[in-house]
N, C-alpha and C positions, 0 to 999 in steps of 0.2 A: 121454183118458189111456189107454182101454186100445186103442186102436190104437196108440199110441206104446211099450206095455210090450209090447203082441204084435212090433210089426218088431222092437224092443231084444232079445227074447227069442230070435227067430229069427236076429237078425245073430250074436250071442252064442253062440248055440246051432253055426251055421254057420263060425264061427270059432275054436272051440273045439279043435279039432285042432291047429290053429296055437300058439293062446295062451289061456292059462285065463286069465279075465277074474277068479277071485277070485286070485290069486298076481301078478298080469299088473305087471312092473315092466318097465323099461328093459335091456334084455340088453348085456350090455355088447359084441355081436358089431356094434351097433352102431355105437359110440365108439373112438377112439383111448382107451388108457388113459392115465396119466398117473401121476404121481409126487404123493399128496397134500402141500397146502400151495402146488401150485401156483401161476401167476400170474391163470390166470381161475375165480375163486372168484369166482359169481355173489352180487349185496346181496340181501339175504330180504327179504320184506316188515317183518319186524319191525326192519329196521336201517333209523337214523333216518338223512337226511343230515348229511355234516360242510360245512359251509358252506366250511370254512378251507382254505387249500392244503396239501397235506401232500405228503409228499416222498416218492416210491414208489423202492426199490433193486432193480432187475434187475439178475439174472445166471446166466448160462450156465453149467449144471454140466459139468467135464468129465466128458466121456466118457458125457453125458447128451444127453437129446434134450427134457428138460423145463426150465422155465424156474419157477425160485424167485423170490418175491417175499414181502416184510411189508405184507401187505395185510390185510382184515378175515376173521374165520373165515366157515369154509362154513355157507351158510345152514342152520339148525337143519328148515327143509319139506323142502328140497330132500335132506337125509340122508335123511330117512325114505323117498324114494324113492328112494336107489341109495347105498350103499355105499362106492362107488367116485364116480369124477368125470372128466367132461367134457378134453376134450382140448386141450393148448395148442398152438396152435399153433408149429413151431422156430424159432428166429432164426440170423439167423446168427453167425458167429464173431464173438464181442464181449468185452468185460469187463464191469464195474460202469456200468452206465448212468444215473445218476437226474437224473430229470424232473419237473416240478411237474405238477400238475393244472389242467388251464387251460377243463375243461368246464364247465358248467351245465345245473344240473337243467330237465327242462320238464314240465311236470303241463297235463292237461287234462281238465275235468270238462262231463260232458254235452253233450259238442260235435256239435252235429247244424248241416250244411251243405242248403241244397236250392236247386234250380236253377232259374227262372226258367223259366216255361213260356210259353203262348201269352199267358196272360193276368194271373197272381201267380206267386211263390215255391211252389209247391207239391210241386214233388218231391224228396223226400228223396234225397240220393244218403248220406248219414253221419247215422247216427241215434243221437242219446244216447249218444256215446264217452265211455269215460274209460280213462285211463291215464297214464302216466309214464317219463319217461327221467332216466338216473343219468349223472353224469361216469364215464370210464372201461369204460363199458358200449353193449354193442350189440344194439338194441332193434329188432325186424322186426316191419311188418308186411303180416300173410299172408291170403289170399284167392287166391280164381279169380278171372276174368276180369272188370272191370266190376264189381269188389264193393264200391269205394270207397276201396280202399286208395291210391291217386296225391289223389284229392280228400283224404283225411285227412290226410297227407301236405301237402297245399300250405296246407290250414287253420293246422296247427301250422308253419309257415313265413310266414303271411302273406302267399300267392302266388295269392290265387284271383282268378280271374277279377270286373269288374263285372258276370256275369250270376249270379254264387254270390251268396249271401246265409251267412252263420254265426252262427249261434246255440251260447254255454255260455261258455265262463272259459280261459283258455289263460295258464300263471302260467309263468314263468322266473326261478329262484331267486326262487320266494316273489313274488315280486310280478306283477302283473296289469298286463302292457305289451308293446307291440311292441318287437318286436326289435330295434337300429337296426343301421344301415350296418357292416359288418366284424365282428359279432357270432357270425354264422350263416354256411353255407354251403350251398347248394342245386346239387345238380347231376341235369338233366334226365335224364328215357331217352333220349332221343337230341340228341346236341350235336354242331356242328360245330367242327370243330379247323381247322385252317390248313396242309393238305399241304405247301407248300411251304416251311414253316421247320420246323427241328427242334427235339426237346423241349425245350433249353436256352432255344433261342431265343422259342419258344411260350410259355413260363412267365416268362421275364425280360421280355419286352411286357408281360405279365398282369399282371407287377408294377409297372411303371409307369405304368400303368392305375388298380389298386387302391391301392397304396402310398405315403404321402405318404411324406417322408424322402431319407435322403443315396443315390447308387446303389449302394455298397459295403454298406450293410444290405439293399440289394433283393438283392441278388445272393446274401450269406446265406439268406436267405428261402427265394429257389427251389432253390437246393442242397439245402437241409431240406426240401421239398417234394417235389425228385427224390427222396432218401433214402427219406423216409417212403413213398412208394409202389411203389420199388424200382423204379426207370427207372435207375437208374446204367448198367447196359450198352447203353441206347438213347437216353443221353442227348445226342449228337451225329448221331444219325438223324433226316434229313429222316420228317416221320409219312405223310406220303404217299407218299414213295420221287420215284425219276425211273425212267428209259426202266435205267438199269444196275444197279438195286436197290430191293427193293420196300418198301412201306411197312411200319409197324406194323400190326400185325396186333390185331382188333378186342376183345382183350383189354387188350394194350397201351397201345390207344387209349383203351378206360374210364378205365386207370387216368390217362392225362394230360389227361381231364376233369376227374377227381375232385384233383389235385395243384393246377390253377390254382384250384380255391377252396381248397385250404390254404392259399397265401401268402398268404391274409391271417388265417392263423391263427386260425379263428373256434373260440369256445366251443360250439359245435353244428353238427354236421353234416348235411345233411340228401341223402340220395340216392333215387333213382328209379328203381326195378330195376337194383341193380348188375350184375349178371350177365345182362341182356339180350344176346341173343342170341353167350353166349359156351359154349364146350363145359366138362368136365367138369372139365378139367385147367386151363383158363383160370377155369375159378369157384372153386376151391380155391382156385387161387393170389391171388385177387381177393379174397375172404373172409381169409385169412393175411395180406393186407397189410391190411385192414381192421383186424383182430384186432389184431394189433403196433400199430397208429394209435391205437386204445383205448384199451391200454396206459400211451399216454401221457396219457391224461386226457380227451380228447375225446367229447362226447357223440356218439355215433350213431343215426340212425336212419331206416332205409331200408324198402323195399319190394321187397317178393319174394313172384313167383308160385310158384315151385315149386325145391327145393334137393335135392340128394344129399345122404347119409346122413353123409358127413361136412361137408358143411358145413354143414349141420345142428344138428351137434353144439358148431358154434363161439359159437350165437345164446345172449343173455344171458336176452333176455325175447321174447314172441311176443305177438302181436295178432291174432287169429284174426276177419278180418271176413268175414262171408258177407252179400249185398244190404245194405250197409250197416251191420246189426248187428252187433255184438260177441257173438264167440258164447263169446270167452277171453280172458282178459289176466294173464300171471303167467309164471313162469320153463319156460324150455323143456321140463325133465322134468315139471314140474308138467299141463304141456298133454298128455303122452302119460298121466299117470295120471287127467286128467278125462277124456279121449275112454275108457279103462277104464274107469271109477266111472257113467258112461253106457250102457256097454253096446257101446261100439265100441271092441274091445283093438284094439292094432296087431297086424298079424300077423308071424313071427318076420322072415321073409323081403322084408319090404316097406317100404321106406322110410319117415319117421316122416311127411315134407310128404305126401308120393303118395297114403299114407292119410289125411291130415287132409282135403283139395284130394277123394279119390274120394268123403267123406262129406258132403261142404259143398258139391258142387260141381251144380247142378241139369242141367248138361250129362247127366250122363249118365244122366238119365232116357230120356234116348232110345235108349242102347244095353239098358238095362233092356227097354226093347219092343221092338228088334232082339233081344237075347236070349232071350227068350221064345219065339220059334219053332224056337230050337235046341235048349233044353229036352230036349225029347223024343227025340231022335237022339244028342246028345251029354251027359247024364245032365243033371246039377243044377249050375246054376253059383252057385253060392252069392255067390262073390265078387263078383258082380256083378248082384245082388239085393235092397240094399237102397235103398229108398224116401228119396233125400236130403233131401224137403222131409219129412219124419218125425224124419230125422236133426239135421237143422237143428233142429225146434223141440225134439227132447230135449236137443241139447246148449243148448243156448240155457237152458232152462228147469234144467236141472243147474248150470249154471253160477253163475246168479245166486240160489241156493238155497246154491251152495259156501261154501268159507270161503275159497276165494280171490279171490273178490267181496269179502267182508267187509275181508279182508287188504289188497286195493287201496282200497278207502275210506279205510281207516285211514293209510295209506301219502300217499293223495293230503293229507288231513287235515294230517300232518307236514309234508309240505313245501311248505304254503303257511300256517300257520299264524304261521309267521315268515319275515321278509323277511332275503333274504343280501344278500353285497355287488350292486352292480347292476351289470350292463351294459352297456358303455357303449360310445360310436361310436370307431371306430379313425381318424376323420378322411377328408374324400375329397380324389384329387388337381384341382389348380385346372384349370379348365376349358382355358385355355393352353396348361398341362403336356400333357394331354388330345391334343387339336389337334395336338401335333408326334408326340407319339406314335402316334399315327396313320397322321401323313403319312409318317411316315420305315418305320412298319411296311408301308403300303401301297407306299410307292415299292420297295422290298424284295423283297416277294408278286408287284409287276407286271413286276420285271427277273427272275426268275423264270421266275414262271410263261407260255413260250413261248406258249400261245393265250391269252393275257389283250391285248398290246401288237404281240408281236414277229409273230405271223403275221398279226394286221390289216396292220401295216404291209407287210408282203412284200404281201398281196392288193391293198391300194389302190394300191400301186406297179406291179403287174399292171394290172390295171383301168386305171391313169391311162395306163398304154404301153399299152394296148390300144385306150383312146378316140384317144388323141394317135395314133396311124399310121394308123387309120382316116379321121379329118378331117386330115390334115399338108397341106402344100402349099395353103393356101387362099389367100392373096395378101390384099390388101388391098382389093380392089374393090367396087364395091357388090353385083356377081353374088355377092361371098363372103359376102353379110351374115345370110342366110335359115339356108344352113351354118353359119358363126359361131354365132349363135344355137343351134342345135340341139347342137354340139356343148359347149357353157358349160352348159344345159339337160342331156344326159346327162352330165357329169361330176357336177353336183352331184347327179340323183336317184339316179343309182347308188351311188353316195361314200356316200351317207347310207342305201341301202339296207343296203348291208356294211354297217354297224352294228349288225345283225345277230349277227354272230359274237361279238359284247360279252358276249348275252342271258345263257352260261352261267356266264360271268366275274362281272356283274354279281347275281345271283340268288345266287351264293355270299357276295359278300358283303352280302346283304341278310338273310341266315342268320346269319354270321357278328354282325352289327349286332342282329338280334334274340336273338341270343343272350348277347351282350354286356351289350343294354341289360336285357334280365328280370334282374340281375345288377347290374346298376346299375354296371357299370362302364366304360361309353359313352352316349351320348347322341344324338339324331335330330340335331342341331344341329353337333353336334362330330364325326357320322358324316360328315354330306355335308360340313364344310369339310376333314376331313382326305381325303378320299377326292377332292374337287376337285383341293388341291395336290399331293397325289399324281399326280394323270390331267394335269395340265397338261401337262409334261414331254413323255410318250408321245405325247398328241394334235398339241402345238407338231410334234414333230417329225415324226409322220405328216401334216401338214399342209403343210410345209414342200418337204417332201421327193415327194410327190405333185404338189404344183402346180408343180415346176420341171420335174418330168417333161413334166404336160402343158402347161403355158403355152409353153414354146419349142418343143414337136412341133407345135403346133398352129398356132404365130406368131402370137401375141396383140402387143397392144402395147411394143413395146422400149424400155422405161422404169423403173428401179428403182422410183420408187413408185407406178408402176400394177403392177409384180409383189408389192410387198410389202401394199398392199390387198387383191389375190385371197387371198395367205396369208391374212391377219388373216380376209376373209371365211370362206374357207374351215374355218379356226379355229372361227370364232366358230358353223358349220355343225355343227361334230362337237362343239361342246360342249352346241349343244342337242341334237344325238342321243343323245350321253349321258344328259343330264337325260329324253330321252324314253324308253330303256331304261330306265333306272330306276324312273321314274314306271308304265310298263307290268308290270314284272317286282314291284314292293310291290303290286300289284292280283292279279295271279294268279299267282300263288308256285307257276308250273308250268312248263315248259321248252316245253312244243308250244304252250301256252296263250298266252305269254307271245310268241314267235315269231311263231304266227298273226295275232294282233292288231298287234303291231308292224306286219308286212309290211301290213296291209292299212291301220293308218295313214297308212305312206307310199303307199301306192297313190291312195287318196282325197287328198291332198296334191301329188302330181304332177298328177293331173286337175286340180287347180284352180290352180296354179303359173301359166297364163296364157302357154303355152305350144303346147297343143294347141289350146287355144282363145284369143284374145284373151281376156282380164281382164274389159275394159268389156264384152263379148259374152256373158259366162256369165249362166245365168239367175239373178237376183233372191236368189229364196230359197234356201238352204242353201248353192249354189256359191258366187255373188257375198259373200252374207250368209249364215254367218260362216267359210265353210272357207276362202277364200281368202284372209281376213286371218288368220286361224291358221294356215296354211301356212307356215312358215319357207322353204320354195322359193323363196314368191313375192317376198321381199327379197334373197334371196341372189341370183338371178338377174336381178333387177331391178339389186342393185348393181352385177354383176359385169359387167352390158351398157351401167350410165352410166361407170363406171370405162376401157370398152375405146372408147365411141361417142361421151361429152360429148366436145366441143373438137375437132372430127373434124368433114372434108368431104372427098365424091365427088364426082368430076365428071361432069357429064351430057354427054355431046358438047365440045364445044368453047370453049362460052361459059358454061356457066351447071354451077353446084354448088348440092349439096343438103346438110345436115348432118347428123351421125350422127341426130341424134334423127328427124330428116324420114324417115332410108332405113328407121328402125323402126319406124314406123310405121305400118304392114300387118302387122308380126310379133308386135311385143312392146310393150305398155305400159312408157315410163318417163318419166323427169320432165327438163324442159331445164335446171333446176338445177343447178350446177355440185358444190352440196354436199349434194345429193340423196342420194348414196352413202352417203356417212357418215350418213345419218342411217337409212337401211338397215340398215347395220353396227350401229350405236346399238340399234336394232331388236332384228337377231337376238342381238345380248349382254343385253338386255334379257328376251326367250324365253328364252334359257338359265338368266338367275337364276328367274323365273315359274315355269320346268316345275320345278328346284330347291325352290322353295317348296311347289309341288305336291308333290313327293317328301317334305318335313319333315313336311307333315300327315297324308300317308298312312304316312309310321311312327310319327308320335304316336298317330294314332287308330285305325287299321285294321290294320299290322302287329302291332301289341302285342296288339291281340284277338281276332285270329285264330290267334293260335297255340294258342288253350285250346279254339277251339271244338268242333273234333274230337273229342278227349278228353270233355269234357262231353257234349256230344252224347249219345256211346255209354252211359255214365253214365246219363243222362235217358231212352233207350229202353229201357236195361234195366230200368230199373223200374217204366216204364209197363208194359212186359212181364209184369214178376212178379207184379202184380196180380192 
C-alpha cells in the first residue's frame, strides 16, 4: 500500500498544474452543453426499472439545437458531479415524434469467461464482471487492447466460441435465459457487405432472410432501418461502387452493417467497435446515429477502444476493463470523478478515454523505460511517468471500496429480483423461403459482378479458340487419333485449371455465408443450394458456348448427340470445379493459399488423368490407388474419347478395319461399352454433389470455428503474458 500511495501521490502531485484533484470535476470545455431537461438524462443507480412500455414525446425546439423530452429526472450522483449536463445529440428537422420502448434490460453478475488451454479451461480472459444495461441507454465497453472487452461482449450475446467456457448469471428482464432468435442484434468488427447491390437492395434481402411476413411489411421495416441510421442519401448507392463511381465509404458502411440487424427490430443491440477504423468526423456522426437509435428505446451496448472528447460525452454508462478486470462500472462522469478520488484527475487538456486507456493501459510501460533516458536532457516528463500496473491496482482497489460498487449491486439486485415481460422469438423464415432467396440474390451478384461469370466466360472462349486452331484440320484418320486425344486431354485440363479465377468470387461468398450464418440468418445447407441454382445458369452457358467453339475447330464427330454429351460432360466438369474451389477456399480462407493449393490439385490430377501415362501403367500406390480414381479428368476424358471412338472404324490398307477402341489402345484406357459414357458422366455429377458434401461439413464444423480463433488466441496470450 504504500508503493501504491507513493506513485498516487506523485501522479497527483505531477498533475496538479493541470487539475487539482481536490476540486477536480468535469469542465464543461469538455462537453457540448445543453438546454436542462434534455432528452439524454442518464438512469442513476437509485432508479428502479419500469418494466412497462411508456411512451416517450420528442421534439425539436425552434430555433434550438436541443431536443426536449418527459423522460425521468437527472440522476441525483450524477448532479453532484456537474451542474450542468452531457450533450444531446441534434436531430433533424422534425415535429412531435413518439415511439414506444421496445428495449430490454440485461444485468449480469460475476461473469467470468476462460479459454481452453493446452490441457483445461484455465485462462481467464473476463474475471467476475458485473454490470447492466437500461432500455434507452448506451452502455460501452472500454479497455486497451486484448482486455476482454469483444469476449464480454459475445458472453452477454451468447456468441462464444466452443473453446470459451462462462461462468456467473446473465438475466434479461429479470429472468435467467438465452436470448432467442430476433431478440438481440450482434454486429461484428468486421462484416462483409455485398458490393454490388445497393443499400435498399442489401437490407430488403436481409429482410427476407430474417422476416417472416407479407413483403409490403418487409419493405417498411428497411425504410425504418435506412431512417434510423441515416442512409437516406445512399440509399440507392451500389456500397461497393462500379468502374464510374465509387463506393461507400467505410463509415457509411458501419452503419449498413449495424441497419441489417435493425430490421428485425431486436430489443438489444449488441456491436463491436462501432467506430473501428473510422475518422473523427465519421465517429461523431456514428455515435449521433447511435444516440437518436436509443432514443427510441433500444438497448445498447457496444465496445470501444478509444473515443474523442465529444463522443465521449454521448456514453450513458462505461465498463472500464483492464486484463479482464473491472476496474469501473457506473455513469460516465462518475468514472472521471473515481479516476480523481484515486489520485488520477484528468488533465484539462486531455481527453477523458486517452486518460483512462494511458492509465490502465500496460503498453506503455515500455515508453516509461524509452523515457527514462530522455529525463535528463529534456527535464521531467511527468506525464509519462506513471507506473500503470500501480495504477491498475489502485483503481481497482478504490473502486470496489466505492459506493459505486455498492450502487451497482443494488441496481443489479432490482432488476433481477423480479421477472418482466419476456422475450420472445420473432419467428424464422421457412427454409424454402430461404433457398430462393438466395438464388435470386446470387443470380443478381453474378450478372453483376463482371469477374465472378462474365470474364471466365470471355477466358474459356479464348482458351477454347486457342486449343481449336491449334489442333483444326485433323481429319478422321487413324494418324488423327494420338492428336485427337491430346487435344480432348488439353481442353479439359486447361478448362478446369481457369477455375481458378472463381477462387476470389467464391471466398467472398464464403464470407458473406459466415457471416450470415453467425446471425442465424442462412444456413450451410441452404447456402450451397442457393448458390448451386444460382451458378447453373453462368456455368450451363460457359459450357455451351466453349464446346461449340471447340468441338467444330477441331472436327469431332458431326452428330447432335455426340455434341450435346460433350456439353453435359463438359457441365458436369465445371460443376465439380466449383465444388472443388469451394471445398479449397472453406480450408484456407486466404487468396494465395487458396490458389496455390487448387493449382496444384489440379496438377497432381492431370498426372494421373491416364493421359501422359496409360492408366493401367501407373504405379500401384498413390497414382493407380487412389489419385486416379479421384481425378475427375480421368472420367471426363475417358467419356469424351468413348462418346467420339465407340461405333467407329479405320481402315488398315485395303482389307481389314480396326475399331475405335482397338486404335486406343496404345493411347488411352476405355471401355468397349457402348453405355460406358454415361456411366462416366454418372460419375462426374456424382463428384460434384460428393465435393458439395464435403463443402456442407466444412462450414458446419470448421468455417463457424474458425472465425473466433484468432480473437481468442490473442485474448489467451495476453494473459499468459501478464502473468
Amino acid at each position: 500500500m504504500e508503493e501504491i500511495q507513493s506513485q498516487s501521490d506523485h501522479y497527483r502531485s505531477s498533475s496538479s498544474s493541470a487539475s487539482s484533484p481536490a476540486s477536480r470535476v468535469p469542465s464543461s470545455n469538455f462537453f457540448y452543453l445543453r438546454k436542462p431537461g434534455s432528452l439524454r438524462q442518464p438512469i442513476s443507480f437509485e432508479d428502479s426499472p419500469d418494466w412497462e412500455d411508456t411512451d416517450i414525446e420528442v421534439r425539436v425546439d425552434e430555433g434550438g439545437d436541443s431536443i426536449n423530452a418527459a423522460t425521468t429526472p437527472a440522476s441525483p450522483s450524477l448532479s453532484k458531479l456537474n451542474s450542468g449536463s452531457l450533450p444531446s445529440p441534434p436531430l433533424p428537422d422534425g415535429a412531435v415524434i413518439t415511439r414506444k420502448i421496445a428495449g430490454a434490460s440485461i444485468a449480469w453478475k460475476d461473469l467470468t469467461v476462460t479459454i481452453k488451454g493446452k490441457r483445461k479451461y484455465s485462462d481467464k480472459v473476463v474475471k467476475s464482471s458485473n454490470g447492466y444495461a437500461l432500455p434507452g441507454t448506451m452502455t460501452v465497453i472500454m479497455g486497451p487492447a486484448k482486455s476482454g472487452k469483444s469476449t464480454l461482449l459475445r458472453s452477454l450475446a451468447g456468441r462464444l466460441p466452443d473453446s470459451a467456457r462462462m461462468y456467473g448469471e446473465v438475466f434479461v428482464n429479470g429472468t435467467k435465459r438465452s436470448m432467442p432468435y430476433g431478440s438481440y442484434g450482434f454486429v461484428d468488427r468486421e462484416t462483409t457487405l455485398i458490393g454490388t447491390l445497393t443499400v435498399r437492395e442489401f437490407l430488403y434481402y436481409s429482410a427476407l432472410l430474417q422476416l417472416p411476413g407479407f413483403l409490403c411489411q418487409k419493405r417498411s421495416v428497411v425504410e425504418d432501418a435506412i431512417d434510423s441510421m441515416s442512409l437516406g442519401d445512399y440509399a440507392n448507392k451500389l456500397i461497393g461502387g462500379h468502374c464510374y463511381m465509387k463506393g461507400l465509404r467505410s463509415g457509411e458502411r458501419r452503419r449498413v452493417s449495424i441497419a441489417r440487424e435493425l430490421v428485425m427490430r431486436p430489443h438489444i443491440l449488441f456491436i463491436d467497435e462501432p467506430l473501428y477504423r473510422l475518422d473523427s468526423v465519421s465517429a461523431l456522426l456514428m455515435m449521433v446515429t447511435l444516440k437518436k437509435l436509443a432514443s427510441t428505446g433500444c438497448t445498447l451496448i457496444f465496445t470501444i477502444y478509444q473515443s474523442s472528447t465529444e463522443v465521449f460525452g454521448l456514453f450513458d454508462r462505461i465498463c472500464l476493463l483492464s486484463n479482464g478486470n473491472t476496474l469501473f462500472f457506473g455513469e460516465t462522469l462518475a468514472c472521471l470523478q473515481h479516476f480523481s478520488n484515486a489520485g488520477f484527475p484528468c488533465p484539462i487538456m486531455q481527453s477523458p478515454s486517452d486518460h483512462f486507456l494511458r492509465a490502465i493501459n500496460t503498453e506503455f510501460d515500455r515508453i516509461i523505460a524509452m523515457c527514462k533516458s530522455w529525463q535528463d536532457d529534456h527535464g521531467d516528463l511527468s506525464a509519462v511517468n506513471m507506473d500503470t500496473a500501480v495504477a491498475i491496482r489502485t483503481l481497482e482497489a478504490t473502486y470496489k471500496s466505492s459506493a459505486d460498487a455498492v450502487a451497482l449491486e443494488t441496481m443489479i439486485v432490482k432488476l433481477t429480483e423480479k421477472e418482466g415481460p419476456s422475450v420472445k422469438s420473432k419467428g424464422m423464415v421457412g427454409n424454402l423461403t430461404r433457398v430462393a432467396v438466395l438464388t435470386w440474390r446470387s443470380l443478381l451478384i453474378m450478372s453483376r459482378e463482371w469477374k465472378y461469370y462474365w470474364l471466365r466466360l470471355i477466358l474459356y472462349m479464348l482458351l477454347a479458340l486457342c486449343i481449336g486452331t491449334v489442333f483444326s484440320g485433323l481429319g478422321h484418320t487413324l494418324s488423327s487419333v494420338v492428336t485427337r486425344v491430346a487435344a480432348i486431354f488439353v481442353f479439359v485440363s486447361f478448362t478446369s485449371l481457369l477455375s481458378i479465377a472463381g477462387v476470389p468470387a467464391q471466398m467472398k461468398e464464403i464470407k458473406i455465408y459466415a457471416c450470415e450464418e453467425s446471425n442465424q440468418h442462412s444456413g450451410a445447407f441452404i447456402f450451397l443450394l442457393g448458390q448451386l441454382f444460382a451458378s447453373i445458369p453462368f456455368l450451363f452457358l460457359i459450357s455451351i458456348s466453349s464446346s461449340l467453339v471447340f468441338y467444330f475447330l477441331v472436327g469431332l464427330r458431326d452428330e447432335f448427340s455426340m455434341l450435346m454429351y460433350f456439353v453435359l460432360n463438359f457441365f458436369a466438369c465445371l460443376l465439380v470445379n466449383e465444388g472443388l474451389v469451394l471445398a479449397v477456399t472453406s480450408i484456407w480462407q486466404d487468396i494465395f493459399w487458396s490458389v496455390l493449393i487448387f493449382v496444384s490439385i489440379q496438377v497432381i490430377m492431370m498426372l494421373s488423368a491416364g493421359f501422359l501415362r496409360i492408366r493401367s501403367s501407373l504405379p500401384g500406390p498413390v497414382w493407380m490407388y487412389p489419385i486416379s480414381y479421384i481425378a475427375f479428368h480421368t472420367y471426363s476424358i475417358q467419356g469424351l474419347l468413348e462418346n467420339e471412338y465407340i461405333e467407329t472404324s479405320f481402315a488398315v490398307g485395303q482389307v481389314r478395319t480396326i475399331s475405335g477402341n482397338q486404335a486406343l489402345q496404345n493411347v488411352y484406357d476405355i471401355s468397349a461399352n457402348s453405355n460406358s459414357k454415361w456411366k462416366n458422366l454418372l460419375v462426374l455429377f456424382l463428384m460434384a454433389v460428393a465435393y458439395r458434401v464435403l463443402v456442407f461439413v466444412l462450414l458446419k464444423f470448421y468455417v463457424r470455428k474458425s472465425l473466433f480463433v484468432p480473437k481468442l488466441f490473442l485474448c489467451n496470450q495476453n494473459t499468459k503474458n501478464s502473468r
